[in-house]
ROTI-452677 format. One record per residue (C-alpha): residue number from 1; residue in three letters; chain; x, y, z. Coordinates in Angstrom, 1 decimal, padded with zeros to 4 digits. Example, Ala and Ser with C-alpha at 12.3 -4.5 7.8 and 13.67 -1.06 7.14 Angstrom:
REM residues 2
<vextor n="1" res="ALA" chain="A" x="012.3" y="-004.5" z="007.8"/>
<vextor n="2" res="SER" chain="A" x="013.7" y="-001.1" z="007.1"/>
REM end
This chain:
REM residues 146
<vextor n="1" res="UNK" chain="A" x="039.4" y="-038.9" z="064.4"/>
<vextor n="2" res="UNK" chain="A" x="036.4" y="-037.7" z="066.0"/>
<vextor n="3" res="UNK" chain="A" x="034.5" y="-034.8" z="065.1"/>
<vextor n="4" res="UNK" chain="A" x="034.2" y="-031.3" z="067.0"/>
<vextor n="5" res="UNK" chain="A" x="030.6" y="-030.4" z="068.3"/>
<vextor n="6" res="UNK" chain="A" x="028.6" y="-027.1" z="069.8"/>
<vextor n="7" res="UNK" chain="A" x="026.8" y="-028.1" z="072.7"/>
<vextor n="8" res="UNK" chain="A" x="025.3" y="-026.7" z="076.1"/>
<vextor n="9" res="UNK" chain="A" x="027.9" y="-026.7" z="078.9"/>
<vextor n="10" res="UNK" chain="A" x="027.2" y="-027.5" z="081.8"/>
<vextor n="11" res="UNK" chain="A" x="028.4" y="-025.1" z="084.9"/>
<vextor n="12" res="UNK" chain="A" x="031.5" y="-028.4" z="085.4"/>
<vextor n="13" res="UNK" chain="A" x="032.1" y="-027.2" z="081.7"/>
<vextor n="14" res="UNK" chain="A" x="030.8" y="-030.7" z="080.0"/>
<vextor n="15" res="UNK" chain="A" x="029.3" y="-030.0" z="076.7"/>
<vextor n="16" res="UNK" chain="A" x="026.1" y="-031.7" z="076.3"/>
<vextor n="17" res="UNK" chain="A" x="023.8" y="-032.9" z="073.0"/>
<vextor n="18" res="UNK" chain="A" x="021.9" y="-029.2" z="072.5"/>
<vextor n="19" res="UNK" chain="A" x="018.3" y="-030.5" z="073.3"/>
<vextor n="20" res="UNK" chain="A" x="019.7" y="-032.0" z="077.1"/>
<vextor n="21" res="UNK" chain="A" x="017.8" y="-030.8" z="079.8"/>
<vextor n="22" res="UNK" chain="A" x="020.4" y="-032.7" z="082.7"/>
<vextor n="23" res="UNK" chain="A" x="024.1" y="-032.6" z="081.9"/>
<vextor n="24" res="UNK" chain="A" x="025.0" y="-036.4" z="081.7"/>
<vextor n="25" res="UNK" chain="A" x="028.0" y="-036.2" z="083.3"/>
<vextor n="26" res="UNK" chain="A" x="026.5" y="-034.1" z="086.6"/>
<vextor n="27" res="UNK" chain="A" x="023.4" y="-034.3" z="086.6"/>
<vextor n="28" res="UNK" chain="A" x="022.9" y="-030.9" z="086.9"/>
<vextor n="29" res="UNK" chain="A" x="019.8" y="-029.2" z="085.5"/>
<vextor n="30" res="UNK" chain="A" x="020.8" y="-027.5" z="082.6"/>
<vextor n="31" res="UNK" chain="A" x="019.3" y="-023.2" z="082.4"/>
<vextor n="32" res="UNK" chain="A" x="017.1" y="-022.0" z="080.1"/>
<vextor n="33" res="UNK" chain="A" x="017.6" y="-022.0" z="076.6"/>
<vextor n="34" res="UNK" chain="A" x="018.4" y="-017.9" z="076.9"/>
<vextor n="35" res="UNK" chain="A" x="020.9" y="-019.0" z="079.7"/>
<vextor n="36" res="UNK" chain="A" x="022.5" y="-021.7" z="078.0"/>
<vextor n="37" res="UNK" chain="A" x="026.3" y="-021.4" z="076.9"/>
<vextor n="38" res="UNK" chain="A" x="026.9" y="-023.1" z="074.1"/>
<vextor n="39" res="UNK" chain="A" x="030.4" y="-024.1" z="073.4"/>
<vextor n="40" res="UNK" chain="A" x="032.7" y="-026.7" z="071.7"/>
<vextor n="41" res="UNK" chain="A" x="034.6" y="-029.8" z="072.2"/>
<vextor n="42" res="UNK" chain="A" x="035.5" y="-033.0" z="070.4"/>
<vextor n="43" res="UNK" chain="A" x="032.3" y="-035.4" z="070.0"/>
<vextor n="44" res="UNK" chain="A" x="031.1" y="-037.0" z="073.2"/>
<vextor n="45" res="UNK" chain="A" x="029.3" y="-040.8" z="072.5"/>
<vextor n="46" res="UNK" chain="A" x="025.4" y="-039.8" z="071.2"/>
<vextor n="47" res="UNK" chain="A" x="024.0" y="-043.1" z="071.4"/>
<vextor n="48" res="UNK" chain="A" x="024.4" y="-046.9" z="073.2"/>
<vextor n="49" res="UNK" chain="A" x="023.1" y="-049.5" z="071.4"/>
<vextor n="50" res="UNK" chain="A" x="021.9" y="-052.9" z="073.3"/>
<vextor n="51" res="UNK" chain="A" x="021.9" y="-055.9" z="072.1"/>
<vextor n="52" res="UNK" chain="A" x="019.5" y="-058.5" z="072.1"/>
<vextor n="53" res="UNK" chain="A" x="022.3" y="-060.4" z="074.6"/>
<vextor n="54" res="UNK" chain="A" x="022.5" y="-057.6" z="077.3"/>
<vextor n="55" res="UNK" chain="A" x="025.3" y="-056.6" z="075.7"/>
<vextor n="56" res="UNK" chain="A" x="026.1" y="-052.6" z="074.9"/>
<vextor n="57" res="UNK" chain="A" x="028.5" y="-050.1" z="072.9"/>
<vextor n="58" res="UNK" chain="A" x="028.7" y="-046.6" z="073.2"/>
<vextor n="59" res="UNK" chain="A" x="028.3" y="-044.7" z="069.4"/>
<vextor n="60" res="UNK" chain="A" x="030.5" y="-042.0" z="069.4"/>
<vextor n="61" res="UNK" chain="A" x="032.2" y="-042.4" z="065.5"/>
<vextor n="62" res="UNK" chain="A" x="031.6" y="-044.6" z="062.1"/>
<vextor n="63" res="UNK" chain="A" x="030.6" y="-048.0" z="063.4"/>
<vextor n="64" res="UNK" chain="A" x="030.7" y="-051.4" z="061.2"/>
<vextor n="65" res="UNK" chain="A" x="028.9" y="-054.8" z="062.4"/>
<vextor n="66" res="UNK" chain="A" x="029.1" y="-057.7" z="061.0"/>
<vextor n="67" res="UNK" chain="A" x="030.7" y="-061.2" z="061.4"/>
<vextor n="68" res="UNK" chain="A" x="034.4" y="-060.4" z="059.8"/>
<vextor n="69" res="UNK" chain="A" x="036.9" y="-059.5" z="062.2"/>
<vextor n="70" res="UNK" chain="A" x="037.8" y="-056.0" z="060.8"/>
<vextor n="71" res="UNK" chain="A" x="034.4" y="-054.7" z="061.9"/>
<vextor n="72" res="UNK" chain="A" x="034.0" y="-052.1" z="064.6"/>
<vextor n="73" res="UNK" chain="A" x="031.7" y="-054.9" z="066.2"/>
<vextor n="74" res="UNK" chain="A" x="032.2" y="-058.5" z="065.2"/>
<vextor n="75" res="UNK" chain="A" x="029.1" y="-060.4" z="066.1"/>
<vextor n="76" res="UNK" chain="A" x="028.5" y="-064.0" z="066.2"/>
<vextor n="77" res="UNK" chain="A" x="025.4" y="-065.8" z="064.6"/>
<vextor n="78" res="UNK" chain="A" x="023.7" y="-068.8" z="065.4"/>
<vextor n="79" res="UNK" chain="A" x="022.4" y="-069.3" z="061.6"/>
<vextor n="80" res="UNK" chain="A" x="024.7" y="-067.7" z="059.6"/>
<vextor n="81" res="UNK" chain="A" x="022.4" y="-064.8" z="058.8"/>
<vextor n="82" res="UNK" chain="A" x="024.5" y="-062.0" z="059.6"/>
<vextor n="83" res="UNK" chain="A" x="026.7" y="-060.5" z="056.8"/>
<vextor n="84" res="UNK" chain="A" x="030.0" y="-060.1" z="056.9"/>
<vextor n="85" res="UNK" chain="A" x="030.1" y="-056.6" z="057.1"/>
<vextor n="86" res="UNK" chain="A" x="026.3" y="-056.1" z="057.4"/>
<vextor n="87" res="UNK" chain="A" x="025.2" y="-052.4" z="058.6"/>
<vextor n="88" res="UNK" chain="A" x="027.2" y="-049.0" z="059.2"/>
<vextor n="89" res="UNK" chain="A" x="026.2" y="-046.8" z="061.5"/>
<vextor n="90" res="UNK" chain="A" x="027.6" y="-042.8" z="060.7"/>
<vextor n="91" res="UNK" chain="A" x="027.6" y="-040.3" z="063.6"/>
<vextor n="92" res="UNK" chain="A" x="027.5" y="-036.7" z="061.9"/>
<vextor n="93" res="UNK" chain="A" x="027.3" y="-034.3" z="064.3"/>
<vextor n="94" res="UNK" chain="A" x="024.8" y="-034.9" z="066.5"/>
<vextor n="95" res="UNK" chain="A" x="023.0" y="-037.0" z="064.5"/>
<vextor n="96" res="UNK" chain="A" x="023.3" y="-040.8" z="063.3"/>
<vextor n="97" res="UNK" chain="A" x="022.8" y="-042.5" z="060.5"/>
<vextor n="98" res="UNK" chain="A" x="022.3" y="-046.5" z="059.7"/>
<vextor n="99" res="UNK" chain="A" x="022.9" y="-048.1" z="056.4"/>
<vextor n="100" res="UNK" chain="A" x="022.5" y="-051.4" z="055.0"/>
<vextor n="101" res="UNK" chain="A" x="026.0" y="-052.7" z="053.4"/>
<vextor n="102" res="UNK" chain="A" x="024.4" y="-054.8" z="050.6"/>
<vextor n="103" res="UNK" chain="A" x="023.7" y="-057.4" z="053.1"/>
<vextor n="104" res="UNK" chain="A" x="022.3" y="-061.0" z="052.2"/>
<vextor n="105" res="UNK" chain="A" x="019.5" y="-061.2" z="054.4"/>
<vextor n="106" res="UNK" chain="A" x="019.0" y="-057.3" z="055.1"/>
<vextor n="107" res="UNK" chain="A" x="018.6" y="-055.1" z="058.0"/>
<vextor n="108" res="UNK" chain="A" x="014.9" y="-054.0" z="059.6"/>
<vextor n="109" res="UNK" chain="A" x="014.2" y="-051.0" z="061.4"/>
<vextor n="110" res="UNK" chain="A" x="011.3" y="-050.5" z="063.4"/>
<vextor n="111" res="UNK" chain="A" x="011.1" y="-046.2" z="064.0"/>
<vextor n="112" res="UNK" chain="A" x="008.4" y="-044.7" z="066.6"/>
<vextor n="113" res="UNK" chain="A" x="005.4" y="-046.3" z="064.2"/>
<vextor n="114" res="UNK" chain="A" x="006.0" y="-049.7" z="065.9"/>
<vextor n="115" res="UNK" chain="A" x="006.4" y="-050.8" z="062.1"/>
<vextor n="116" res="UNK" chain="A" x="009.4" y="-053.0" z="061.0"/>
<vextor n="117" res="UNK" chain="A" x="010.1" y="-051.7" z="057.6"/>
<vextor n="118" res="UNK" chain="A" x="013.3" y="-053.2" z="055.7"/>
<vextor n="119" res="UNK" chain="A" x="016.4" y="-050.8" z="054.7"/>
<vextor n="120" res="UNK" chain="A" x="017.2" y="-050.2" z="051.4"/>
<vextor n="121" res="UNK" chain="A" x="020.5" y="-051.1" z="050.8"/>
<vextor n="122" res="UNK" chain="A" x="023.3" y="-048.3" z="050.7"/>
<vextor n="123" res="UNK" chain="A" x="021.1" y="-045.7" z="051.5"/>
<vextor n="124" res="UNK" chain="A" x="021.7" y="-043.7" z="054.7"/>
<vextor n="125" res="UNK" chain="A" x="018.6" y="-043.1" z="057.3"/>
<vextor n="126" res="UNK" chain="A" x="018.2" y="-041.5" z="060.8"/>
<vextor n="127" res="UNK" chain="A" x="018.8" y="-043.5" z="063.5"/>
<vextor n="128" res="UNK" chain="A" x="017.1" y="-042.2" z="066.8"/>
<vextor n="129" res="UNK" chain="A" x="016.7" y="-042.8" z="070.3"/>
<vextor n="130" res="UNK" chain="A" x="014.0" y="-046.1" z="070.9"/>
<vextor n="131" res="UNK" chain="A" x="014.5" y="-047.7" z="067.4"/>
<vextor n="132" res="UNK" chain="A" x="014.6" y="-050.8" z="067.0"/>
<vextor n="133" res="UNK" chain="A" x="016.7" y="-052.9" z="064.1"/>
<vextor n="134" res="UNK" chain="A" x="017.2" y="-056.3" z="063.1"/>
<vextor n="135" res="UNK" chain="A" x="020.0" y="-057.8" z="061.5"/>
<vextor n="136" res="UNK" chain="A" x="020.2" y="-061.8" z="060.5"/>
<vextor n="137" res="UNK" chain="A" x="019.2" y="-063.3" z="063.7"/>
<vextor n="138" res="UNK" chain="A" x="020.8" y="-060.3" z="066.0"/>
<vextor n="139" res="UNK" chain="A" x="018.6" y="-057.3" z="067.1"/>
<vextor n="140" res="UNK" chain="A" x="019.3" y="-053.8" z="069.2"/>
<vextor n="141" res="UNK" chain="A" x="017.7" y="-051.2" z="070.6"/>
<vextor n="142" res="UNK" chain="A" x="018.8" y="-047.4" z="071.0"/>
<vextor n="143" res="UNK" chain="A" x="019.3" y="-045.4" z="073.4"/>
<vextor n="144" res="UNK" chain="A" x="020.2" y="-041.9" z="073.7"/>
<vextor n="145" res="UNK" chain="A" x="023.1" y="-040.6" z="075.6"/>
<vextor n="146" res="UNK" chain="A" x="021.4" y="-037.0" z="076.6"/>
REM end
């Protein structure tokens, strides 16, 4: 079940991720912060991730990837590198969160430093708009939804 969120709303009464300057359903240009009515609905998707294949998903709850079928997002692999249920990816709020499963081969994240640093497993970190992570021999990139 999906979470309930404060957001700006936009004068069509869509509530948008607090720091949105356009609301993304409009396009309208959202009023100053002293103007802006905040008000609260059930989570909109925050992020899309885009895969290395041109392929996308919108993130609006608990995601799982991996190669099993009972993942969110079953994904294939060429070389087997890809765990069975490899990464989770945790939408609290307005924020997300990326964890490593345990995975065989592990999952890389390359953050605004342009530096691919490797997860530690089972431990929850920020995910945010323009990251980059790696996964076996799968990759995506983020992008925000605001």
């Amino acid at each position: 079940m999906s979470q309930r969120v404060r957001g700006i709303a936009s004068p069509s009464q869509y509530v948008n991720h607090p720091k949105a300057t356009f609301c993304r359903s409009s396009g309208v240009r959202l009023g100053a912060s002293r103007t802006r009515h905040l008000a609260e609905t059930t989570r909109p998707p925050v992020m899309v991730l885009v895969f290395e294949d041109g392929s996308s998903t919108a993130i609006r709850d608990l995601t799982t990837i991996g190669t099993a079928s009972d993942n969110h997002l079953q994904v294939g692999t060429a070389d087997g590198s890809v765990s069975r249920r490899h990464l989770e990816i945790r939408v609290e709020g307005w924020s997300v969160l990326i964890c490593d499963l345990g995975s065989t081969n592990g999952t890389w994240r390359c953050h605004s430093s342009k530096v691919w640093e490797r997860m530690s497993p089972n431990r929850n970190v920020p995910l945010e708009p323009g990251d980059r992570v790696a996964f076996g021999d799968r990759w995506l990139t983020v992008h925000p939804l605001w």
